[in-house]
N, C-alpha and C positions, 0 to 999 in steps of 0.2 A: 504493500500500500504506500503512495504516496505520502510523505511524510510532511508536505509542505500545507501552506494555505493561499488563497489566490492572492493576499497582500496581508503582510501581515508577519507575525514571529512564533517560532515553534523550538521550546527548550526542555529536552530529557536531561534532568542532573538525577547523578545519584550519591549521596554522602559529600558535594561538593566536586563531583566528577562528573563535567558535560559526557554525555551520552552520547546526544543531537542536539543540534541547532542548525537551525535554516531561517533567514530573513528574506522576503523574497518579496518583487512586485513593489506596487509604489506606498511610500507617506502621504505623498502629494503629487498624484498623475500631471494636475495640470502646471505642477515649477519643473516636473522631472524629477524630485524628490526622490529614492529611493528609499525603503526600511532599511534601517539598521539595526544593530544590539544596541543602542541606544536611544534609538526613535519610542518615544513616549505614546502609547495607546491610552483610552481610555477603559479603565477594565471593566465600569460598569457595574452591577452589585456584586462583584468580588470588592467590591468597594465595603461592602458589609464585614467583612473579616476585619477592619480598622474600626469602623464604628464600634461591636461590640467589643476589640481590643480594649477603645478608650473609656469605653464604660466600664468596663470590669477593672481599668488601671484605677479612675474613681473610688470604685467601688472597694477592692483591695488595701485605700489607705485610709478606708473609714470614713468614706466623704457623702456615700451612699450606699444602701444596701438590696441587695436584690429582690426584697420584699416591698422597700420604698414604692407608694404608688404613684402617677405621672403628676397628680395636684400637689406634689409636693414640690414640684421645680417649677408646674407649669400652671396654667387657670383655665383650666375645661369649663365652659361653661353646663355641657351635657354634666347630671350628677353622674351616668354612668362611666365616667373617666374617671372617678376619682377610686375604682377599684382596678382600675388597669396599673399592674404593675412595672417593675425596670424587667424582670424575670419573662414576663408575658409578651413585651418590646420585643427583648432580646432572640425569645425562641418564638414569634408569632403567633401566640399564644393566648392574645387578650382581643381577640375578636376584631384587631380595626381593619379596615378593607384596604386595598391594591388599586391602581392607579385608575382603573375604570370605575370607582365607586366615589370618584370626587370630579367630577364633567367640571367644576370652573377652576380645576388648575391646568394648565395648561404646562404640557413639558418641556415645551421648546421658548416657553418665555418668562422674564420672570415677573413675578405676580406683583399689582400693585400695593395687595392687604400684606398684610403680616403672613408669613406661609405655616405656624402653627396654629393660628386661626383657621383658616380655610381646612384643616384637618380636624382642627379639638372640636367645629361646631356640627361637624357628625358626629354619634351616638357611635361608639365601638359595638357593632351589632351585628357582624358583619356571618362570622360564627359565635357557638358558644365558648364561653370563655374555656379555656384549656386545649382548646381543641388545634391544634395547627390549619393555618390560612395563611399561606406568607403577604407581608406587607413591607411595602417601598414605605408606606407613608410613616409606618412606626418605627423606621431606622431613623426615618429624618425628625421627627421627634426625639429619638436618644442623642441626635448630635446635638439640637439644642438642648438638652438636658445635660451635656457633658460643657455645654458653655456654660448655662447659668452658675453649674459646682464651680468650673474652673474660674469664672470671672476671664474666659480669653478665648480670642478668635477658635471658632474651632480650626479654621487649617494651618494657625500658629498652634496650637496643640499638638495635632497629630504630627505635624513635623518635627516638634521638638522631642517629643514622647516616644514617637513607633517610628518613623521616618529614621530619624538620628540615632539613633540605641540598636536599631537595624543594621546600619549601614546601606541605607537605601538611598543613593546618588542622583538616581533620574526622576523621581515621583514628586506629584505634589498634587494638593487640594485643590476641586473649584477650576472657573476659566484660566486659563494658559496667560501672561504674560504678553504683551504684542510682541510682535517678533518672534515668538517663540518657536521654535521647528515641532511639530508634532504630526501625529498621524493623522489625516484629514478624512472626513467619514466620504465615502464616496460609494457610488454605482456604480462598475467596471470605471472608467478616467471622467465618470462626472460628479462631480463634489454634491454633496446632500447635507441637509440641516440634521444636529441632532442634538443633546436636550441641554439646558442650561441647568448649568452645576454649582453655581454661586449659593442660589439659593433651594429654587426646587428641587434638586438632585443631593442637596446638601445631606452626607449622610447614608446614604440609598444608593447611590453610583457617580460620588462624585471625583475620585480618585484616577488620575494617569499615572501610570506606570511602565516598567520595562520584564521583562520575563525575566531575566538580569535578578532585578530589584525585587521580586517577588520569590525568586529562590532564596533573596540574601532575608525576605520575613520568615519564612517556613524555619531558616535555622535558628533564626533570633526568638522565637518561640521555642524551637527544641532545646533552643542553648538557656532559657530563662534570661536571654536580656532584656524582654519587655514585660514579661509577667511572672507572677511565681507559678511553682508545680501546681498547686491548688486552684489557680486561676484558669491555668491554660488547658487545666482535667476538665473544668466546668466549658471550657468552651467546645472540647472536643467530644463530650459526654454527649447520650439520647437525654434529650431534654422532653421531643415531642415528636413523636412517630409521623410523618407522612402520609396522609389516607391516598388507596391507589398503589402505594411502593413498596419497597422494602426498605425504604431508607428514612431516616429519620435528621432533625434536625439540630443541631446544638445551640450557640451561640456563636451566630457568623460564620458558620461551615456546616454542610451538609453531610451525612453519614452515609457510606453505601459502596457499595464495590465495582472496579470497573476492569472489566476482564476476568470476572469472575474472586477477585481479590478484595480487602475490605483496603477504603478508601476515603477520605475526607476531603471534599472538595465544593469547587460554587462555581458557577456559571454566571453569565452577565450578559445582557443585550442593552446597547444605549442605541435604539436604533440601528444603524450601519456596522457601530462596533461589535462584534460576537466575541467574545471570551470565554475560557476555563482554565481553571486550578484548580489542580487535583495533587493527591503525595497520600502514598502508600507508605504508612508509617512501618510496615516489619521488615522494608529495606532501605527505606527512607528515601524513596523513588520520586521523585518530584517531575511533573508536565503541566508546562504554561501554554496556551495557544492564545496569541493577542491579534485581532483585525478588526482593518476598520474598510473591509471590505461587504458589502452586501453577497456575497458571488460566494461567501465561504456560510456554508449553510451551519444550522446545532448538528443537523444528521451527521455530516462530515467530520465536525469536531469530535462529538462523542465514538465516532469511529473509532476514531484517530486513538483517542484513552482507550479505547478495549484493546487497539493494538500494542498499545505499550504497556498496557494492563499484565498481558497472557502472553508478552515476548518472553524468551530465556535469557535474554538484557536485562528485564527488571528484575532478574535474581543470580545478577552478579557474574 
């Protein structure tokens, strides 16, 4: 099987040992751009693995506790937000709905109200509470909840917190900088709009990154430089089973196996961008696949992890 993607990056490490790597196709069709190992994707809700990182880093120094409910950071006016917990955010768990259950936000621009308003004033009714429903909208609620503890930008946080303690050189929160080089969302070489990240996205998928940079989290997690053991159990733990799978959810990572292997990883779509992270923790097998192509489908990419899943490479 073809290992590449039609634009875009593809990286098997294992233990710190590139596998594969292939960057291939354009950043930017219409400057000539080419991908590199350093060209900056958007990953999308792999973006979620930073959010609950920064909650739980919170959460870990006493600042908040995962029973905490959201009216404690935030002002729901629905009273049924004020049993929605950080625990229920985190694992999807407290009923609040996914981007089709809120028609006036708009993803590709940003809002003129306040963007935790336009969420807190639905009713979290989406399922019953405990039950897994995943939700964009209640990550982006944890980012502001991790500003109001911290008193600070949340993408001055995560860079100084999980970014830097990482060793993660190409990532950053939110719109790009002008000038910046990055991966531009495109249709084969025609460029396409996709979501703004400042605020709506904020939390949900608002993270670019490098395949690079996301091997260098996988070990700053195994190695305990952003969380402790106990933190990063609870993140990798079945929080809340999946209805339909066999996979279940933790805190910012998905559980479930790919190539027949047990497996922890997330997926992401920001429109044009397609992504996945996945890492077989019993070899410590790591695969990033980042595009910001339209033309590289999920079918393709999930291929892609069952073949590296059940090769005789991912066991050394």
């Amino acid at each position: 099987m073809d290992m590449t993607v039609a634009d875009g990056s593809v990286l098997v490490d294992r233990s710190g040992t590139v596998v594969h790597r292939s960057h291939t196709g354009w950043a930017d069709a219409a400057s000539g751009a080419a991908c590199t190992a350093m060209t900056p994707f958007q990953i999308a809700s792999i973006s979620k693995h930073f959010t609950a990182a920064a909650a739980l880093w919170v959460i870990e120094r006493g600042l908040a506790s995962l029973s905490d409910p959201v009216a404690r950071w935030l002002r729901p006016a629905e009273a049924r937000w004020r049993e929605v917990t950080m625990h229920q955010l985190l694992s999807h768990t407290g009923g609040v709905g996914h981007w089709e259950d809120y028609p006036d936000i708009d993803l590709y621009e940003r809002p003129s109200v306040e963007m935790t308003r336009l969420i807190l004033d639905r009713p979290p009714d989406r399922t019953p509470r405990g039950q897994f429903s995943y939700s964009s909208p209640g990550y982006v609620l944890l980012a502001h909840i991790v500003e109001e503890i911290t008193a600070e930008p949340y993408r001055d946080f995560v860079q100084k917190r999980l970014f830097d303690p990482a060793g993660m050189v190409a990532s950053f929160v939110g719109e790009p900088a002008p000038g910046l080089a990055v991966a531009v969302p495109q249709d084969g070489r025609t460029a396409v709009r996709s979501f703004e990240l400042d605020v709506v996205a904020r939390g949900a998928g608002d993270i670019w990154s490098t395949a690079d940079d996301l091997v260098r989290w996988d070990s700053a997690l195994r190695d305990g430089a952003v969380l402790t053991e106990k933190y990063r159990t609870l993140a990798f733990s079945r929080q809340a089973d999946v209805p339909g799978s066999d996979n279940a959810y933790g805190y910012g990572w998905t559980l479930g196996a790919f190539g027949g292997r047990p497996a922890r990883f997330h997926g992401g779509d920001n429109h044009a961008y397609r992504s996945l992270h996945v890492w077989w923790p019993e070899d410590d097998l790591r695969l990033v696949v980042l595009t910001n192509s339209q033309l590289t489908s999920h079918e393709n990419i999930h291929a892609l992890a069952h073949l590296v899943g059940r090769s005789g490479t991912a066991r050394g």
